[in-house]
PDB file of N, CA, C and O in Angstrom:
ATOM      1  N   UNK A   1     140.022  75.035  40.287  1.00  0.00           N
ATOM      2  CA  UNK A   1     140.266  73.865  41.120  1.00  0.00           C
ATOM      3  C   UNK A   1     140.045  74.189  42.595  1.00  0.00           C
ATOM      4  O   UNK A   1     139.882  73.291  43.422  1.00  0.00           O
ATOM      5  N   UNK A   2     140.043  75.529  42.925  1.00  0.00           N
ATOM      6  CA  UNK A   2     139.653  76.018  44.536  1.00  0.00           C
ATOM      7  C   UNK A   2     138.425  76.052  44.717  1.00  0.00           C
ATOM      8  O   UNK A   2     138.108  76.293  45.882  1.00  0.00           O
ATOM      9  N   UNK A   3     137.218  75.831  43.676  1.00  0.00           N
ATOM     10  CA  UNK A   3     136.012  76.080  44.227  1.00  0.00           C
ATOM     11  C   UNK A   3     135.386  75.129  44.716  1.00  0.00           C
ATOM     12  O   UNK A   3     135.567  73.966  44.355  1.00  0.00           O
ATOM     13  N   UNK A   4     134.350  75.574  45.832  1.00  0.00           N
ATOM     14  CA  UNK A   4     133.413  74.735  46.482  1.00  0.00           C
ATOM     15  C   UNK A   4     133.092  73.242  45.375  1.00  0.00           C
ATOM     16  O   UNK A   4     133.021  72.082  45.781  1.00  0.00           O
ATOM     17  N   UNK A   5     132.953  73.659  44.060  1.00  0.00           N
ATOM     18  CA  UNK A   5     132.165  72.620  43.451  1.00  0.00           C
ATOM     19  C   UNK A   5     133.323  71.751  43.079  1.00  0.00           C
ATOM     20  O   UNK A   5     132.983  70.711  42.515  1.00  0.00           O
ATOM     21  N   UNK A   6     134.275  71.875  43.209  1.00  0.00           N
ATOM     22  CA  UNK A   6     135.448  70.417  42.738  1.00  0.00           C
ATOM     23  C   UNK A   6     136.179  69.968  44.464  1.00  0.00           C
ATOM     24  O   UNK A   6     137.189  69.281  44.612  1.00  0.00           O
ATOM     25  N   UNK A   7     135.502  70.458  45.377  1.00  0.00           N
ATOM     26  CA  UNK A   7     136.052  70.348  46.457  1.00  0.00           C
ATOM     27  C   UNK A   7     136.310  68.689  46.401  1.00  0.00           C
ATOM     28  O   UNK A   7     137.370  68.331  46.914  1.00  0.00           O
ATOM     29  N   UNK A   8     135.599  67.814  45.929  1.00  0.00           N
ATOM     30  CA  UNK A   8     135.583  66.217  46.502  1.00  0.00           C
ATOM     31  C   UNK A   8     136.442  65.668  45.226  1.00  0.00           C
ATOM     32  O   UNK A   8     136.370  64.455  45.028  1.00  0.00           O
ATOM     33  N   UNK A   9     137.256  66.455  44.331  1.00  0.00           N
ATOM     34  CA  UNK A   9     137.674  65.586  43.278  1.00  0.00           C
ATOM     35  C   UNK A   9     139.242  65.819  43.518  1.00  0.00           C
ATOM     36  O   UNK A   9     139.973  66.729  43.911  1.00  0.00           O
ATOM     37  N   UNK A  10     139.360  64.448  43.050  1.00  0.00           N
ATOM     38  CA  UNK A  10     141.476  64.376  43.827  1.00  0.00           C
ATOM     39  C   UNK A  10     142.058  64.465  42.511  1.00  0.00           C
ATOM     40  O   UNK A  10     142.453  63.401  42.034  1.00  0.00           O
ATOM     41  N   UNK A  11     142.204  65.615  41.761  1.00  0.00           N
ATOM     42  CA  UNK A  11     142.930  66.119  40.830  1.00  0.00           C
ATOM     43  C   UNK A  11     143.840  65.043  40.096  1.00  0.00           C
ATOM     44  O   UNK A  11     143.678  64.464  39.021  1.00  0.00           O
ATOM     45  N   UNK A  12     145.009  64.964  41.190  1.00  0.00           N
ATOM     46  CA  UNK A  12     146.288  63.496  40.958  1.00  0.00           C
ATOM     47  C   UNK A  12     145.428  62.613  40.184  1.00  0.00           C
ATOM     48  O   UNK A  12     145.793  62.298  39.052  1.00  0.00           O
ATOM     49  N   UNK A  13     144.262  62.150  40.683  1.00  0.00           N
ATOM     50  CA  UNK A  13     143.508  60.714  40.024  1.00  0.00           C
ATOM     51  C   UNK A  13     142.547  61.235  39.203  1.00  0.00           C
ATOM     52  O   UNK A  13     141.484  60.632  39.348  1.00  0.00           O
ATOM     53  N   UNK A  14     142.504  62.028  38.479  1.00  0.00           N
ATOM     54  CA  UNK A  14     141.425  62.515  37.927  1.00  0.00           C
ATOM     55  C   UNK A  14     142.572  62.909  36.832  1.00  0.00           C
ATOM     56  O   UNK A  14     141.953  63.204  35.809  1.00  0.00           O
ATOM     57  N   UNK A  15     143.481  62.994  36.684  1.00  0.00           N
ATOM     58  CA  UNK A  15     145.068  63.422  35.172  1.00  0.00           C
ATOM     59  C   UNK A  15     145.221  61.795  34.887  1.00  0.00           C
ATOM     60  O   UNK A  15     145.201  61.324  33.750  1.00  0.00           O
ATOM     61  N   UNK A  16     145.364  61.072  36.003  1.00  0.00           N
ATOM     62  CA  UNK A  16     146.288  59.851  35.801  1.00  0.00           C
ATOM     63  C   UNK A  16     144.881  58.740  35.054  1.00  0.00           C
ATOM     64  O   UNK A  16     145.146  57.582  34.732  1.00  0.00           O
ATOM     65  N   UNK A  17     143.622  59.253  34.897  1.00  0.00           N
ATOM     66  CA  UNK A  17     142.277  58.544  34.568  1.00  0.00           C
ATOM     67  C   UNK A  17     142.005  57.521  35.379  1.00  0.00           C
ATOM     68  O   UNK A  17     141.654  56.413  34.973  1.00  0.00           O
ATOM     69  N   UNK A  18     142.199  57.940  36.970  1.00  0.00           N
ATOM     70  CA  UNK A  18     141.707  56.449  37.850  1.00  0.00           C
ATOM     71  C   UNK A  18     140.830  56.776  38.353  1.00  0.00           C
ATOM     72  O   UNK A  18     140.744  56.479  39.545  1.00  0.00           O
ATOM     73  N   UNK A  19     139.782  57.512  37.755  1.00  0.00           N
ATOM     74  CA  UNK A  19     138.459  58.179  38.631  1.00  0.00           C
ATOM     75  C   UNK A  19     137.011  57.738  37.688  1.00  0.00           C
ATOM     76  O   UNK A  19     136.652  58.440  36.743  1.00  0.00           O
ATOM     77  N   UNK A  20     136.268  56.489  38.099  1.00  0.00           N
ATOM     78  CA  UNK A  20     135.554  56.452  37.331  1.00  0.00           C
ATOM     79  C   UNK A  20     134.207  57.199  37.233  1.00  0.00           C
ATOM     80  O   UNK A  20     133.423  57.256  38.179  1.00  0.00           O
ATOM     81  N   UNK A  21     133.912  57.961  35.624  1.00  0.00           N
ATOM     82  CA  UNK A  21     132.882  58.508  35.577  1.00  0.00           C
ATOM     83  C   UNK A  21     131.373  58.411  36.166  1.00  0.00           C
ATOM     84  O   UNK A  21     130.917  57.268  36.193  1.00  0.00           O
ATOM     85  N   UNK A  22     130.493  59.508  36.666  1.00  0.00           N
ATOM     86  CA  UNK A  22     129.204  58.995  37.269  1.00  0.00           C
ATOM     87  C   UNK A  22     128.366  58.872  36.309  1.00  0.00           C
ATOM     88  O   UNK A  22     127.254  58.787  36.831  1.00  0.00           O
ATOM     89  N   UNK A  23     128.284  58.818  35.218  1.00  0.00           N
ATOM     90  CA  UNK A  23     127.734  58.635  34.263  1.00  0.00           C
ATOM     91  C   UNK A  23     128.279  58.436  32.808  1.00  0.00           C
ATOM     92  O   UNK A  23     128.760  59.444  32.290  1.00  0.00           O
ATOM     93  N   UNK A  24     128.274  57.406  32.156  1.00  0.00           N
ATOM     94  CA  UNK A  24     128.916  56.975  30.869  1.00  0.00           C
ATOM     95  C   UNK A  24     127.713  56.957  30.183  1.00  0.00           C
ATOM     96  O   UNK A  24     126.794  56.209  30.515  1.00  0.00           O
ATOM     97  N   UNK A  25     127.643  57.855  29.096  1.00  0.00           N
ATOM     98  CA  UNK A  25     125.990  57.651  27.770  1.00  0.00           C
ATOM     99  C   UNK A  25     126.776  56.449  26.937  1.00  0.00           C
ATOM    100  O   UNK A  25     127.980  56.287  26.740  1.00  0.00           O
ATOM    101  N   UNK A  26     125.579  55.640  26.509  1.00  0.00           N
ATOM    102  CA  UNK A  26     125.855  54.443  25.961  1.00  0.00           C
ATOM    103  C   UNK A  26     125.412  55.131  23.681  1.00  0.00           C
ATOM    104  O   UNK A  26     124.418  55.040  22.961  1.00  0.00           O
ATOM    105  N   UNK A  27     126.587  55.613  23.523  1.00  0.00           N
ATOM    106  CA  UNK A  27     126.596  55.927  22.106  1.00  0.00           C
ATOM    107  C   UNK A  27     126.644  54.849  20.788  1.00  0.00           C
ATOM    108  O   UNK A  27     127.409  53.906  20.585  1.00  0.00           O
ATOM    109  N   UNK A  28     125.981  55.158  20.312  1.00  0.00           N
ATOM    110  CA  UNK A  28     126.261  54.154  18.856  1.00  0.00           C
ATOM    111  C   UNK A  28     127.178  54.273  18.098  1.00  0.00           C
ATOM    112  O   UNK A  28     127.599  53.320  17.443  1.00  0.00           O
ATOM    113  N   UNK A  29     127.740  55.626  18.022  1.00  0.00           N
ATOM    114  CA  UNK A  29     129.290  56.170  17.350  1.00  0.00           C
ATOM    115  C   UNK A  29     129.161  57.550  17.745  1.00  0.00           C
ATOM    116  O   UNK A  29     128.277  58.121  18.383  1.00  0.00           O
ATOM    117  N   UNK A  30     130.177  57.941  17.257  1.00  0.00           N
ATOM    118  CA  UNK A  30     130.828  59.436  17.545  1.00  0.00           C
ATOM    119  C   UNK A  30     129.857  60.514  17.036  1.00  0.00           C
ATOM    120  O   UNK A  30     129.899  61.574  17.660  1.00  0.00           O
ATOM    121  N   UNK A  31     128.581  60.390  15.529  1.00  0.00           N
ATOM    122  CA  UNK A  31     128.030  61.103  15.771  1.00  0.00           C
ATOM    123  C   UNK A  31     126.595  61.095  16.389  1.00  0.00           C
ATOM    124  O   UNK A  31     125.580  61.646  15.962  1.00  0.00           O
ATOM    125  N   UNK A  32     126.756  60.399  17.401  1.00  0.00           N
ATOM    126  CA  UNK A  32     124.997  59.752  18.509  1.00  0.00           C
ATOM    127  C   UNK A  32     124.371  61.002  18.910  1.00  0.00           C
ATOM    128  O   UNK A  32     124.921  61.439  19.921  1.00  0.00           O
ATOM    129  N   UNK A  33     123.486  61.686  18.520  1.00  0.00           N
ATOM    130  CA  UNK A  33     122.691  62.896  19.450  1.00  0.00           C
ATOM    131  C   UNK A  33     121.563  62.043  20.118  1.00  0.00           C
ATOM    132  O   UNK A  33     120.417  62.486  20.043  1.00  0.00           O
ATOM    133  N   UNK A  34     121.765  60.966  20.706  1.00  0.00           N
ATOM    134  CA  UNK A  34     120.756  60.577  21.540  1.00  0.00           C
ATOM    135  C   UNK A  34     120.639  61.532  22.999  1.00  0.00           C
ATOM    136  O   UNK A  34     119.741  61.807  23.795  1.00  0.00           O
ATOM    137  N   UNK A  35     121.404  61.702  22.918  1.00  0.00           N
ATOM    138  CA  UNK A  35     121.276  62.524  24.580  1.00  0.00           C
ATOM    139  C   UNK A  35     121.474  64.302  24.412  1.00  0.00           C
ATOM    140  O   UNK A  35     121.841  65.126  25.249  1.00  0.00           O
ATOM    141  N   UNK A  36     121.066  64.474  22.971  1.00  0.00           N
ATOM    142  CA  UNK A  36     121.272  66.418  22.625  1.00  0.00           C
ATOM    143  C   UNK A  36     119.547  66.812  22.417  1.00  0.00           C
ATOM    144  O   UNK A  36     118.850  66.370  21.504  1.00  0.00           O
ATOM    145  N   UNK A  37     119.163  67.589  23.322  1.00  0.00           N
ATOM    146  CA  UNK A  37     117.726  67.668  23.298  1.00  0.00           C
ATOM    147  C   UNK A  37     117.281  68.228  21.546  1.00  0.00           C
ATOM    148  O   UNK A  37     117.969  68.939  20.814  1.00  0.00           O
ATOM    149  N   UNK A  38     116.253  67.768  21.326  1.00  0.00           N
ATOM    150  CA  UNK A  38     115.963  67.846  20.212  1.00  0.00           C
ATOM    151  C   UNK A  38     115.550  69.151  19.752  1.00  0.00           C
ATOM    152  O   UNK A  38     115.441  69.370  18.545  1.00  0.00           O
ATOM    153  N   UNK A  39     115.224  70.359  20.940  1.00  0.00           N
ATOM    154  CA  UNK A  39     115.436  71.629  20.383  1.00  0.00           C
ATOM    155  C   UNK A  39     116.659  72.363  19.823  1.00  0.00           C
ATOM    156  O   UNK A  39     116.700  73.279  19.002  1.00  0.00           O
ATOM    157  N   UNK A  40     117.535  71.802  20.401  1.00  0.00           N
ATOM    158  CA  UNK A  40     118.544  72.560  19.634  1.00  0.00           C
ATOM    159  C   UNK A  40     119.204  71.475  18.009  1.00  0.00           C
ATOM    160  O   UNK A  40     119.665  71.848  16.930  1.00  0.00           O
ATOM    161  N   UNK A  41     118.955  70.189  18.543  1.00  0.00           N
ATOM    162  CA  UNK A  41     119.017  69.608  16.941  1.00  0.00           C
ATOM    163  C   UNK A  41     118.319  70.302  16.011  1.00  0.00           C
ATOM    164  O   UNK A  41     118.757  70.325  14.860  1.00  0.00           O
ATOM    165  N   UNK A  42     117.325  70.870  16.284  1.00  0.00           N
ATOM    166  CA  UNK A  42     116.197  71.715  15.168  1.00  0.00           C
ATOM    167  C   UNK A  42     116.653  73.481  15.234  1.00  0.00           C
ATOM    168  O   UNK A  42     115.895  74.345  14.793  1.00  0.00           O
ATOM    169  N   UNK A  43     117.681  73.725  15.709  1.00  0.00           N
ATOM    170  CA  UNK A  43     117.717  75.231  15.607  1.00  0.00           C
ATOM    171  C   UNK A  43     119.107  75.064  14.095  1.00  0.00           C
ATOM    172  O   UNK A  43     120.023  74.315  13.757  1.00  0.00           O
ATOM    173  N   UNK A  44     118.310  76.513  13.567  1.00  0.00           N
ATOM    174  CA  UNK A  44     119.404  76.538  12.360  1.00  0.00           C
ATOM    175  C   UNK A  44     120.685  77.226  12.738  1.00  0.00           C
ATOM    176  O   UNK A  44     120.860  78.155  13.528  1.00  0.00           O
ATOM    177  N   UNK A  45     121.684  76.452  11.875  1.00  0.00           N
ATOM    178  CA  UNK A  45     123.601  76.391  12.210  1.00  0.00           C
ATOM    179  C   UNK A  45     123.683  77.685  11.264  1.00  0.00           C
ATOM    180  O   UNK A  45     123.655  77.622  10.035  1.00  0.00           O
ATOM    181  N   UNK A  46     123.772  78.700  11.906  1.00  0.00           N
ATOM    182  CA  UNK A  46     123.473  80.170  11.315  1.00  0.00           C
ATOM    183  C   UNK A  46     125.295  80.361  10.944  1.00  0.00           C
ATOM    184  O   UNK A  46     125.714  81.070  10.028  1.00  0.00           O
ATOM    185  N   UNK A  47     126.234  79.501  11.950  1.00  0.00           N
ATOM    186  CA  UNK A  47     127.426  80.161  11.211  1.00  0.00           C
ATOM    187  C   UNK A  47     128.104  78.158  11.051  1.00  0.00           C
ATOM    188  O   UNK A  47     128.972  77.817  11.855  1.00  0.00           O
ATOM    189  N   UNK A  48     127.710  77.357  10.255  1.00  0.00           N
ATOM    190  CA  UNK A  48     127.801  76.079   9.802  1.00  0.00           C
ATOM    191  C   UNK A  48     128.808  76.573   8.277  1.00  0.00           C
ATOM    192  O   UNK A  48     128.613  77.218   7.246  1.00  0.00           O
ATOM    193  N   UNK A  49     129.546  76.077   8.699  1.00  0.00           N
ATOM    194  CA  UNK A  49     130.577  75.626   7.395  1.00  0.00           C
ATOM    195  C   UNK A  49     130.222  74.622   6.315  1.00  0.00           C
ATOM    196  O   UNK A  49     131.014  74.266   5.442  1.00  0.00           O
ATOM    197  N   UNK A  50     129.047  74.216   6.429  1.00  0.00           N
ATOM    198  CA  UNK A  50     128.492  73.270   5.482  1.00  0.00           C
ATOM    199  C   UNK A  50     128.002  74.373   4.302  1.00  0.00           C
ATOM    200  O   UNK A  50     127.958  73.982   3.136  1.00  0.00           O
ATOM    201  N   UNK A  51     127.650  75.701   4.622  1.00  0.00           N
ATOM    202  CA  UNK A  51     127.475  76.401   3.520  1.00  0.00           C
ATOM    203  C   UNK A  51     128.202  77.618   3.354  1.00  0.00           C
ATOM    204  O   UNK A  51     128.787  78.007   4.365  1.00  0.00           O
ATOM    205  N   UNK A  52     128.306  78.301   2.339  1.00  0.00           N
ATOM    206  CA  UNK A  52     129.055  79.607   2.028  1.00  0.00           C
ATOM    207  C   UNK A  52     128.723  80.837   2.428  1.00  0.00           C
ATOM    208  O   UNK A  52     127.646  81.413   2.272  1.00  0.00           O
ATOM    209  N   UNK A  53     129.898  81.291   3.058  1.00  0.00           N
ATOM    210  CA  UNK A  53     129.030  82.787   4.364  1.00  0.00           C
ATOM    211  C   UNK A  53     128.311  83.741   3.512  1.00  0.00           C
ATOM    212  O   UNK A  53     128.782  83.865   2.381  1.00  0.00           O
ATOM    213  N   UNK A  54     127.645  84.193   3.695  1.00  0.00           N
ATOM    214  CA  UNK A  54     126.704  85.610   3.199  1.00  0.00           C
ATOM    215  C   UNK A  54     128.210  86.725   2.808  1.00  0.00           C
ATOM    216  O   UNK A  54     129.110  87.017   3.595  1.00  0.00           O
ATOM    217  N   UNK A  55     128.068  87.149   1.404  1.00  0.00           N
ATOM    218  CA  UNK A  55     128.568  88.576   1.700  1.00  0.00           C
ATOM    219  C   UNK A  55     128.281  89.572   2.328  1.00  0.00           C
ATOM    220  O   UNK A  55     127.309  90.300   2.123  1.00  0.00           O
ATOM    221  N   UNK A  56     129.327  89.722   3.373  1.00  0.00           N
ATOM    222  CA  UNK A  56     128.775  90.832   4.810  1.00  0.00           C
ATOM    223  C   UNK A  56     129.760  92.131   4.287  1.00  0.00           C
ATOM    224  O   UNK A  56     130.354  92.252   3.216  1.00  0.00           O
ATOM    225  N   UNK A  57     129.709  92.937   5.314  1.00  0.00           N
ATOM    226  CA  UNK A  57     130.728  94.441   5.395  1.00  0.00           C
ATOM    227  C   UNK A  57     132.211  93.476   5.790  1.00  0.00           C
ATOM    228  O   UNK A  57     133.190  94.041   5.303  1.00  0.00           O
ATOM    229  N   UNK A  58     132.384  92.883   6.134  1.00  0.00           N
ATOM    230  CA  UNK A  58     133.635  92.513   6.916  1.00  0.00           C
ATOM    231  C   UNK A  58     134.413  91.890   6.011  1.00  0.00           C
ATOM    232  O   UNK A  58     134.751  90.707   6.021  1.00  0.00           O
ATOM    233  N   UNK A  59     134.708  92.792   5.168  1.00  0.00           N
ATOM    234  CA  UNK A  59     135.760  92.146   3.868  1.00  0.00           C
ATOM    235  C   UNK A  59     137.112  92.401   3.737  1.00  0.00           C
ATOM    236  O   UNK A  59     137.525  93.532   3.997  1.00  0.00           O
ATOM    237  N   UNK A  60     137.890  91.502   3.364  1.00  0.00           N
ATOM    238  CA  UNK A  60     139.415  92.047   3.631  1.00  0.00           C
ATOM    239  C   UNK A  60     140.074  92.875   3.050  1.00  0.00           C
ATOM    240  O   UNK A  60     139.570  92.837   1.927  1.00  0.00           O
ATOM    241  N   UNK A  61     140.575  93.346   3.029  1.00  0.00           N
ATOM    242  CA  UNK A  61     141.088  95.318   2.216  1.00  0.00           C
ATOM    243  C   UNK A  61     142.319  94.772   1.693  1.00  0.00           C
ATOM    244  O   UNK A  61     143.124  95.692   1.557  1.00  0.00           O
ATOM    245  N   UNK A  62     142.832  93.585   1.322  1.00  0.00           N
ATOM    246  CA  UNK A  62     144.139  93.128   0.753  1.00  0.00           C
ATOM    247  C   UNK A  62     144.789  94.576   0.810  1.00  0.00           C
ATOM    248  O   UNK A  62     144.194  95.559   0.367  1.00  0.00           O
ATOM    249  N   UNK A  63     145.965  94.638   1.345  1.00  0.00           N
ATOM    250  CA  UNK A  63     147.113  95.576   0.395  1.00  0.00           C
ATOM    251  C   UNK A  63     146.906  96.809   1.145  1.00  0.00           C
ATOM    252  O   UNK A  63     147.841  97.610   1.131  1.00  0.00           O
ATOM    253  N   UNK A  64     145.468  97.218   2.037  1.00  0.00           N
ATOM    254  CA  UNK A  64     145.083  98.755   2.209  1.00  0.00           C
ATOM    255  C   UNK A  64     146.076  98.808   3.223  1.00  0.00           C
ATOM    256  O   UNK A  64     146.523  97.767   3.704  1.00  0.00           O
ATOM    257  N   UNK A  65     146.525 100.120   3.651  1.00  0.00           N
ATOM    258  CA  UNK A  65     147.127 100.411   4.407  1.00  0.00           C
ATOM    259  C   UNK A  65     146.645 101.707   4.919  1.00  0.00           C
ATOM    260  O   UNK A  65     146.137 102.401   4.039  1.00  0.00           O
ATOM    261  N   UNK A  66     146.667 102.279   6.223  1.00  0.00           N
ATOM    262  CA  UNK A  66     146.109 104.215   6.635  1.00  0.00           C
ATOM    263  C   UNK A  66     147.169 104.365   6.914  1.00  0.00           C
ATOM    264  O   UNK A  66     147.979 103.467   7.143  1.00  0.00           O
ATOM    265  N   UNK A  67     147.378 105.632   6.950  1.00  0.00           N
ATOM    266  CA  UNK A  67     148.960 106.373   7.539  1.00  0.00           C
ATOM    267  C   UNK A  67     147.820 107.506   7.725  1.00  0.00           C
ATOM    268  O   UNK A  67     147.209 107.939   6.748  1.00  0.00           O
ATOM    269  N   UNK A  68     147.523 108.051   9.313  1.00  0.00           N
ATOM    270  CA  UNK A  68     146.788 109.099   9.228  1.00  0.00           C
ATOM    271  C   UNK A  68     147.980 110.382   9.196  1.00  0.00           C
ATOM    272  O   UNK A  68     147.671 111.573   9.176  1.00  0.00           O
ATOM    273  N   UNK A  69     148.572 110.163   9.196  1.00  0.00           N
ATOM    274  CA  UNK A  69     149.937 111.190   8.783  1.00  0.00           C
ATOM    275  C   UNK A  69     150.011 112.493   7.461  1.00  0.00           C
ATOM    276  O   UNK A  69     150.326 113.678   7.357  1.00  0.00           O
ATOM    277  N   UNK A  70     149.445 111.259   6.522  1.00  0.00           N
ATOM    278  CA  UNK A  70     148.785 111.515   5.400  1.00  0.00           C
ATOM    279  C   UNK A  70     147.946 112.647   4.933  1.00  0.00           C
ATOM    280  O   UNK A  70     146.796 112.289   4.679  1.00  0.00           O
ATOM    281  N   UNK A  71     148.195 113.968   4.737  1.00  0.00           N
ATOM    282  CA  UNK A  71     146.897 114.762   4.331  1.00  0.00           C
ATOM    283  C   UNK A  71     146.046 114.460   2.905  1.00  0.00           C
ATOM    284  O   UNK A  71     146.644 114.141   1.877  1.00  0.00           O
ATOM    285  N   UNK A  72     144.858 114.572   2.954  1.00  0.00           N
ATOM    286  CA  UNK A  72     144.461 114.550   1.700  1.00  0.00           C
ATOM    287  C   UNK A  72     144.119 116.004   0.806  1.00  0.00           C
ATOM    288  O   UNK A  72     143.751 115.936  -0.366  1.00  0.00           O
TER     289      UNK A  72
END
């Protein structure tokens, strides 16, 4: 809130919503990508929950425990 770039915005009216936006996009609903450049609409959702993760190394060790205390 101290930097040069919010210098002209009055905080108080900007919480209380009496500051009207300089630009409102005119959406058709909540999911509108009219205004999301179309390169990244076309890049693949490499970590998207729409599909099931890859079996990686990063698996959970249920139950493991180290005690380097431990000799073997």
């Amino acid at each position: 809130m101290n930097s040069k770039f919010f210098k002209t915005i009055d905080f108080n009216l900007l919480y209380q919503r009496q500051i009207k936006p300089p630009f409102k996009p005119e959406a058709e609903s909540i999911t509108d990508t009219n205004y999301v450049p179309s390169s990244l609409l076309n890049t693949e959702a490499k970590d998207s929950i729409a599909v099931a993760p890859k079996k990686s190394s990063n698996v959970d060790f249920g139950g493991f425990t180290y005690n380097p205390d431990v000799e073997k």
